[in-house]
C-alpha positions as CSV (number, residue, x, y, z in Angstrom):
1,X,9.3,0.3,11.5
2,X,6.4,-0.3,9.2
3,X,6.8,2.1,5.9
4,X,3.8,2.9,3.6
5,X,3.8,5.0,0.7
6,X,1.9,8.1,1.4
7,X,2.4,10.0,-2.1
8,X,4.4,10.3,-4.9
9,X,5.2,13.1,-7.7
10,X,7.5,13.0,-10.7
11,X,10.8,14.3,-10.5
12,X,11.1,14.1,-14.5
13,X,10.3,11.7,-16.7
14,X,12.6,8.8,-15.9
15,X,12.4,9.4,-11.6
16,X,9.7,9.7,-9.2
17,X,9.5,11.2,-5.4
18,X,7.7,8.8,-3.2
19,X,6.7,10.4,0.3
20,X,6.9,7.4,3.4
21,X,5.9,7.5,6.2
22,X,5.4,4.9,8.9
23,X,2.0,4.3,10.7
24,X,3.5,3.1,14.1
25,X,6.1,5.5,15.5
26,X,5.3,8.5,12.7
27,X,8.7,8.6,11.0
28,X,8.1,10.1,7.5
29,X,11.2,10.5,4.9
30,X,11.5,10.6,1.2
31,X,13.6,8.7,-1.6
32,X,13.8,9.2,-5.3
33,X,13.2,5.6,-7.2
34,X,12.9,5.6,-11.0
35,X,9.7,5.9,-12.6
36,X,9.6,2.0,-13.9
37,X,10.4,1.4,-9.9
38,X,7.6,3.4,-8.6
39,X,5.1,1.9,-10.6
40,X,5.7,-1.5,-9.8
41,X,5.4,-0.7,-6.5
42,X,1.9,1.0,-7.1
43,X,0.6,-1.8,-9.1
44,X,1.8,-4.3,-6.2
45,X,0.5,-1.9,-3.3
46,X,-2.7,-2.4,-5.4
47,X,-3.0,-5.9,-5.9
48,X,-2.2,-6.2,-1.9
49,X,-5.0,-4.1,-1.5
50,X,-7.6,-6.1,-3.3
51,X,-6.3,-8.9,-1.9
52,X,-7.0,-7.6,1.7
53,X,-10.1,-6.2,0.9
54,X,-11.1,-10.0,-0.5
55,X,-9.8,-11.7,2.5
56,X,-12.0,-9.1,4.4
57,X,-14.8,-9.9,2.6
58,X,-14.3,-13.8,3.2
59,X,-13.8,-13.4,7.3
60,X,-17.0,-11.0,7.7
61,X,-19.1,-13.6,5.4
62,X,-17.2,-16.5,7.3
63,X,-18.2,-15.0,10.7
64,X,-21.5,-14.4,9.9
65,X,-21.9,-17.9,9.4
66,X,-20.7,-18.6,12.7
67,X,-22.9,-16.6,14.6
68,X,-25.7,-17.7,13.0
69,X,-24.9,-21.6,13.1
């Protein structure tokens, strides 16, 4: 099971909802994390997305190369 965050919403000020769900089979659920928790998870589901997006950037400018060498 792969789980991804698919939303969040504040409980209150010190706990936050997050809604999962996973992208293969479809299960969703939810858990309540403190705030502190669910932002260190935002801020690292960020950075993983930059990162991917970079690493995307490298293979499409690598395989252009390629195909024209």
């Amino acid at each position: 099971m792969l789980i991804q965050i698919d939303g969040c919403g504040q409980c209150d000020d010190a706990m936050t909802l997050l809604e999962r769900r996973c992208p293969e089979c479809g299960h969703e659920d939810e858990m309540v994390v403190a705030a502190v928790v669910a932002e260190v998870l935002s801020e690292h589901a960020a950075a993983l997305t930059a990162s991917l997006h970079e690493l995307a950037d490298r293979l499409e400018a690598a395989s252009e190369l390629w195909i024209s060498g």
